[in-house]
C-alpha positions in Angstrom: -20.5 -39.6 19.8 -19.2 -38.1 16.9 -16.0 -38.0 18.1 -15.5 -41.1 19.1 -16.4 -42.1 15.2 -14.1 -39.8 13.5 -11.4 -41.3 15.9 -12.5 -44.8 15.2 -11.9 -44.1 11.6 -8.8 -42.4 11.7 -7.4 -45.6 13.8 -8.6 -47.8 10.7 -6.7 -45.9 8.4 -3.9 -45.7 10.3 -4.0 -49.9 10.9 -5.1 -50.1 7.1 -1.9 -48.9 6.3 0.3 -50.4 8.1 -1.4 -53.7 7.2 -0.8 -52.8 3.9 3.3 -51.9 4.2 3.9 -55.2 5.6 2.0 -57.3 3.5 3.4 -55.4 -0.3 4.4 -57.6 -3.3 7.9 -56.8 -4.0 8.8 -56.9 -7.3 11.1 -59.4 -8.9 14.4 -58.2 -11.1 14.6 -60.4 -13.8 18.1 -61.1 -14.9 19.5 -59.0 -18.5 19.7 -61.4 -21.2 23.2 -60.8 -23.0 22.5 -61.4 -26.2 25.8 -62.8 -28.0 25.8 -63.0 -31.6 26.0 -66.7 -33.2 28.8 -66.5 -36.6 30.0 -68.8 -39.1 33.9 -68.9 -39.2 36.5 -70.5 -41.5 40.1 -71.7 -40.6 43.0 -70.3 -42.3 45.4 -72.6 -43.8 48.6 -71.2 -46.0 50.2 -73.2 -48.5 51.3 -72.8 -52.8 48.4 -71.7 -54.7 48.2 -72.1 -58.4 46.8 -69.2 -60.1 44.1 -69.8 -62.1 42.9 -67.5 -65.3 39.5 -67.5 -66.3 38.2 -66.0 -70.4 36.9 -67.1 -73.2 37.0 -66.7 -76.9 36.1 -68.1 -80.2 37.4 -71.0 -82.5 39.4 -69.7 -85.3 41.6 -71.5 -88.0 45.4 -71.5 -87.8 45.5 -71.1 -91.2 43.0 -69.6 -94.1 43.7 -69.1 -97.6 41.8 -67.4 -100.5 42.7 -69.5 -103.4 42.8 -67.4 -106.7 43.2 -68.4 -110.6 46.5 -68.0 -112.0 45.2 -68.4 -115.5 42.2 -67.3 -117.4 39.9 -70.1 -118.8 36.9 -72.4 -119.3 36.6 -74.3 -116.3 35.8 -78.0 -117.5 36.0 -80.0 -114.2 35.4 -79.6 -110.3 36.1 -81.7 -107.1 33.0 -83.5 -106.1 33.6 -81.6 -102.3 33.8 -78.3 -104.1 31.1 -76.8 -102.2 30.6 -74.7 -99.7 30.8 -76.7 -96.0 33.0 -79.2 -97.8 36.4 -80.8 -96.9 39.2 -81.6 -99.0 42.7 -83.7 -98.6 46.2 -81.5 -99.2 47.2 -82.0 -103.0 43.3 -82.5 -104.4 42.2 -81.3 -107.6 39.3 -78.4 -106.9 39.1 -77.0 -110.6 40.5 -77.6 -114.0 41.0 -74.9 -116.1 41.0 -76.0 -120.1 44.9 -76.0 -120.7 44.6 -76.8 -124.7 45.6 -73.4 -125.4 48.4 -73.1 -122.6 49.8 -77.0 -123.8 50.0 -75.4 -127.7 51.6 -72.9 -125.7 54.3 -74.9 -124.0 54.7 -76.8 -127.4 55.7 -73.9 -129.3 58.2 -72.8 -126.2 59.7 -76.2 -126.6 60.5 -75.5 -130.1 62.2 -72.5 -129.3 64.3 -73.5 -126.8 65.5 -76.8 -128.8 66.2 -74.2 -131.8 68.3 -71.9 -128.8 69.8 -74.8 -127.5 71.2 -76.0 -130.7 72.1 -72.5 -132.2 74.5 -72.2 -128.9 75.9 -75.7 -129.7 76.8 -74.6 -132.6 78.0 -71.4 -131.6 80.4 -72.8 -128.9 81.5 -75.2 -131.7 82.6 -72.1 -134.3 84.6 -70.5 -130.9 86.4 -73.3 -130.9 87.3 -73.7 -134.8 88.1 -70.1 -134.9 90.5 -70.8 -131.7 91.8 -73.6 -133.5 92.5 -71.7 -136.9 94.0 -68.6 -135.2 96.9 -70.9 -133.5 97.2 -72.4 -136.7 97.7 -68.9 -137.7 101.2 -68.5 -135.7 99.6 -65.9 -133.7 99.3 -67.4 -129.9 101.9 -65.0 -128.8 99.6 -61.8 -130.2 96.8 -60.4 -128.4 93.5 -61.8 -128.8 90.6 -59.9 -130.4 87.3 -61.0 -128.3 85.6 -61.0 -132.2 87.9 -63.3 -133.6 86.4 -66.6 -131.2 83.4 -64.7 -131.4 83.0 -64.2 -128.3 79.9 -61.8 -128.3 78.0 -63.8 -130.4 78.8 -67.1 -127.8 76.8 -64.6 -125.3 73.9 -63.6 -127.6 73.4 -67.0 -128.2 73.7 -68.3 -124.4 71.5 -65.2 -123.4 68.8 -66.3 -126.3 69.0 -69.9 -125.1 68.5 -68.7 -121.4 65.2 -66.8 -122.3 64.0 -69.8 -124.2 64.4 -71.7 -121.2 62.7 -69.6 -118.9 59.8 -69.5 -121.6 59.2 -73.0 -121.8 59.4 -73.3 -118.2 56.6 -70.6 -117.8 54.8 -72.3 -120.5 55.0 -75.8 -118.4 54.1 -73.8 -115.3 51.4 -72.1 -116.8 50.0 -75.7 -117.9 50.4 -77.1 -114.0 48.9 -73.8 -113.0 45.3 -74.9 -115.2 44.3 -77.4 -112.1 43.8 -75.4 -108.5 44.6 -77.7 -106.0 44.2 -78.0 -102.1 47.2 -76.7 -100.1 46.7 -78.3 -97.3 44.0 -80.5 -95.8 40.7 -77.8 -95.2 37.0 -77.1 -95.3 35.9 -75.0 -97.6 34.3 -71.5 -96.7 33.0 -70.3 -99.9 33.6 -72.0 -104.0 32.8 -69.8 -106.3 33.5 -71.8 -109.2 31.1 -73.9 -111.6 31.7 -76.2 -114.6 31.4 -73.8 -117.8 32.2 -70.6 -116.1 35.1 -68.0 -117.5 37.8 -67.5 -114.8 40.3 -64.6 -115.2 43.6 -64.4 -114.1 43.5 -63.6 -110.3 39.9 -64.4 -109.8 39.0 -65.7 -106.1 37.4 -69.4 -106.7 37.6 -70.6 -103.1 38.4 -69.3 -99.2 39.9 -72.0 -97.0 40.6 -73.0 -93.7 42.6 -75.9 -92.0 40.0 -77.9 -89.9 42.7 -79.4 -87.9 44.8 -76.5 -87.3 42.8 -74.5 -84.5 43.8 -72.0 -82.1 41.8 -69.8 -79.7 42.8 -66.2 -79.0 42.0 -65.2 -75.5 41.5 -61.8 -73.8 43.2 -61.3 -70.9 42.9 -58.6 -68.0 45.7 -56.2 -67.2 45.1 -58.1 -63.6 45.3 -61.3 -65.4 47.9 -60.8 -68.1 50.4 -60.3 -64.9 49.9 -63.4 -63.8 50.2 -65.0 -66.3 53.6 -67.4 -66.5 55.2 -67.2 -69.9 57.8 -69.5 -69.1 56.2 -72.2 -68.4 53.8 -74.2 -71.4 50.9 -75.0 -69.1 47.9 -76.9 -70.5 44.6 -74.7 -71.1 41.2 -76.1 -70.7 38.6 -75.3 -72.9 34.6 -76.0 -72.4 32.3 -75.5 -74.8 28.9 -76.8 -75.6 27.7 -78.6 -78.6 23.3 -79.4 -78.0 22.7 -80.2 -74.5 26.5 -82.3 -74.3 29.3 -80.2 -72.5 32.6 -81.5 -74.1 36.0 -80.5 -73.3 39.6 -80.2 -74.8 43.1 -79.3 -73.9 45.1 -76.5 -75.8 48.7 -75.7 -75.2 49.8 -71.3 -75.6 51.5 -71.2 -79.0 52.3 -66.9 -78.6 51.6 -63.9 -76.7 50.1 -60.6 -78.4 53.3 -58.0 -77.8 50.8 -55.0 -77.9 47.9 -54.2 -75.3 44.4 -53.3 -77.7 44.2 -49.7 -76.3 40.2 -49.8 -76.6 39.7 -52.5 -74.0 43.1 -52.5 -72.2 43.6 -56.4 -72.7 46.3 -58.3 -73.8 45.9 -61.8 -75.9 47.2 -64.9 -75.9 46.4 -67.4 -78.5 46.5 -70.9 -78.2 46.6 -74.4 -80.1 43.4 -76.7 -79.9 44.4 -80.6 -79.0 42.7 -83.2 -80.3 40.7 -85.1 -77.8 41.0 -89.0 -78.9 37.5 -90.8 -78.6 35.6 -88.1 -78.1 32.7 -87.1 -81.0 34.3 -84.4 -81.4 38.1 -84.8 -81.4 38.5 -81.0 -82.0 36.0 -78.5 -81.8 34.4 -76.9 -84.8 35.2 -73.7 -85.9 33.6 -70.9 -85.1 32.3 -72.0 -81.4 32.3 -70.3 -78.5 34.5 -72.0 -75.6 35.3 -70.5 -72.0 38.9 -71.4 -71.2 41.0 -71.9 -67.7 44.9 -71.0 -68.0 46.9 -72.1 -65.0 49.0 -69.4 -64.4 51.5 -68.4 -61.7 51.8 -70.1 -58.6 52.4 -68.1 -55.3 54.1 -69.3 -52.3 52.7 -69.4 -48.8 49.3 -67.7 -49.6 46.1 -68.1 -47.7 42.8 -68.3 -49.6 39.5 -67.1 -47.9 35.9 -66.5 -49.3 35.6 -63.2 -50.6 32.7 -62.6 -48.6 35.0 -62.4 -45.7 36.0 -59.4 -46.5 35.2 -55.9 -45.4 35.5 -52.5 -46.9 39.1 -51.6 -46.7 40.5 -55.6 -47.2 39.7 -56.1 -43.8 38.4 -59.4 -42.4 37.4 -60.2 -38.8 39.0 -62.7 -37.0 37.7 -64.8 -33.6 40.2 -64.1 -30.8 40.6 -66.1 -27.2 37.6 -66.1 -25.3 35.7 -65.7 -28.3 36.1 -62.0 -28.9 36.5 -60.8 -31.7 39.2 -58.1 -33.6 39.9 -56.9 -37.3 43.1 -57.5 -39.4 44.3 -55.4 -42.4 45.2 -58.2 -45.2 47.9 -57.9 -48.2 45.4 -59.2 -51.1 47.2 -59.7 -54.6 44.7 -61.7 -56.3 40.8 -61.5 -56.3 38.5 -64.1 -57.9 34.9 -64.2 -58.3 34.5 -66.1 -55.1 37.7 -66.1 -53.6 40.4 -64.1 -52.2 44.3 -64.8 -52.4 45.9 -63.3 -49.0 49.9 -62.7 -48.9 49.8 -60.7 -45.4 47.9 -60.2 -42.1 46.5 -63.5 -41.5 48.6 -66.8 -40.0 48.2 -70.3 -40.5 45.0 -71.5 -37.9 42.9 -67.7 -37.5 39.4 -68.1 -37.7 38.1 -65.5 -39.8 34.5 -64.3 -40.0 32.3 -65.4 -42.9 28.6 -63.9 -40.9 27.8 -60.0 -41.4 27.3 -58.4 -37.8 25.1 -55.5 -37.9 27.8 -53.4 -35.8 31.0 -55.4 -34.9 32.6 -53.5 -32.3 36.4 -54.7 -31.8 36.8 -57.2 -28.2 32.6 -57.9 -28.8 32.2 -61.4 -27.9 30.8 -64.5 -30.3 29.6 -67.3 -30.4 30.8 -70.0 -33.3 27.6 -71.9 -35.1 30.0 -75.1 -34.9 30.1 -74.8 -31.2 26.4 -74.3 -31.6 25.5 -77.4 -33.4 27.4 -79.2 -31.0 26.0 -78.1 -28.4 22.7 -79.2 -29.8 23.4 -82.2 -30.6 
């Protein structure tokens, strides 16, 4: 009995097991997913680029003056505009010295050089007579003592009628030179002259500056200063901002600093401010700060690319047939903030990479967002 159990089981398992074998799940293989990158590419196109400079600066006068007293004196009248922050016209009256003194002066010097004037007359007139009387004499044919026409006292008395000359001429000058006037049309920086003051000779009354006369001198980069084209007189931009109003003016380059400043390694070029007709303010004032654009050099058959194209090393990748990608080696003379000027290792229609990839691997296949999008829509 028992052995006819323990077979009974055994034949169970056995069909158990068998039932089992021929009724398993098999397990399905799903299918790799290749996972290809999605990138953002631009086209290259070549063509003439004009270089273009970026700095700033600060607007200066073209021309300043300190304006001095040439006399000493009581100062007995001033311009109305003599103040500080004031403007003036070329030729105006800014202070008037008292010239009583230097007029009795001048008078005096007048005298003198009517009493020299006439004491040569009169000298020329006795060289004569005694030139007369010594032919008279019968002694033309005998050599001719320079004392007998007098002739050293002809040049005392020309040399004491030059000197009163010059005299009354310093006299006059020193009259004109009692009024300080404008040189040329300019604000004024500093007066430092009132009715009732003493003024000595050489004592600074006012600093000047032509207010339409501006120039801007701007820094330039080693980098920048070479591309710079000194032949040519391009227009400058200038920007600057007066409140919350952005205004602009055009400048042309007047001259070129010869000498680098060794400190910062830079190079200058100044430049004349235009006035800008109907704007409120046809030039700007002095003393703003302006960021300027220069057009500078252009270069032939360049490409330019987003600077964020580029890899370590001025290397860029580039979308290939089939999608797959490969890197290029570029010839880069010119970097801007944003951009990059490319001379060599790219051609007219590559599509160069603009997406960072985690580990771009040379022949690893892409897929372009534009083709994306379309593919969407």
């Amino acid at each position: 009995m028992s052995f006819v159990l323990i077979l009974a089981i055994i034949v169970g398992t056995v069909i158990g097991v068998v039932l089992l074998v021929l009724n398993k799940r098999v397990a399905k293989e799903d299918e790799k997913q290749r996972i290809v990158p999605a990138v953002e590419i631009v086209e290259v196109t070549a063509a003439d680029h004009a270089v273009k400079i970026f700095t700033q600066g600060v607007v200066e006068s073209g021309r300043e003056t300190m304006l001095a007293a040439e006399v000493g004196g009581r100062v007995m009248e001033i311009s109305p505009a003599f103040k500080r922050g004031g403007t003036v016209k070329k030729g105006e009256r800014l202070v008037q010295i008292d010239p009583a003194d230097f007029r009795a002066t001048l008078a005096a010097a007048e005298v003198k050089r009517a009493d020299a004037e006439l004491a040569l007359e009169l000298e020329r007139a006795r060289v004569q007579q005694a030139k007369l009387d010594w032919e008279k004499l019968g002694n033309g044919n005998q050599p001719l003592n320079p004392l007998v026409l007098r002739k050293p006292y002809l040049a005392a008395a020309e040399a004491s009628a030059a000197s009163a000359v010059e005299a009354a001429a310093k006299a006059r000058r020193d009259v004109e030179r009692t009024e300080i006037l404008a040189p040329f049309d300019a604000g004024l920086r500093s007066a430092n002259a009132e009715v009732g003051a003493v003024v000595a000779p050489g004592t600074m009354v006012a600093e000047l500056y032509a207010s339409n006369d501006l120039e801007v001198r701007l820094p330039l980069s080693l980098e920048d200063f070479g591309f710079l084209d000194r032949d040519a007189k391009g227009i400058v931009t200038l920007k600057g901002t007066i409140g919350a109003e952005e205004y602009l003016w055009k400048a042309e380059p007047v001259r070129i600093d010869p000498e680098i400043e060794r400190t910062t390694l830079s190079a200058h070029i100044a430049v004349k401010v235009l006035p800008t007709q109907g704007s409120a303010f046809p030039l700007p004032p002095v003393g703003l700060f302006v960021k300027a654009e220069i057009a500078g050099k252009t270069l032939g058959g360049v490409s330019e690319i987003p600077r964020r194209a580029l890899l370590e090393g001025n290397r860029v990748i580039v979308v290939g047939e089939g999608n797959q990608i490969a890197f290029r080696d570029l010839v880069i003379p010119r970097r801007t903030r944003k951009t990059a000027l490319v001379s060599g290792g790219l051609e007219a229609g590559d599509r160069i990479v603009l997406t960072r990839l985690s580990a771009p691997i040379a022949g690893m296949e892409v897929q372009i967002q534009q083709d994306i999008n379309k593919e969407a829509e």
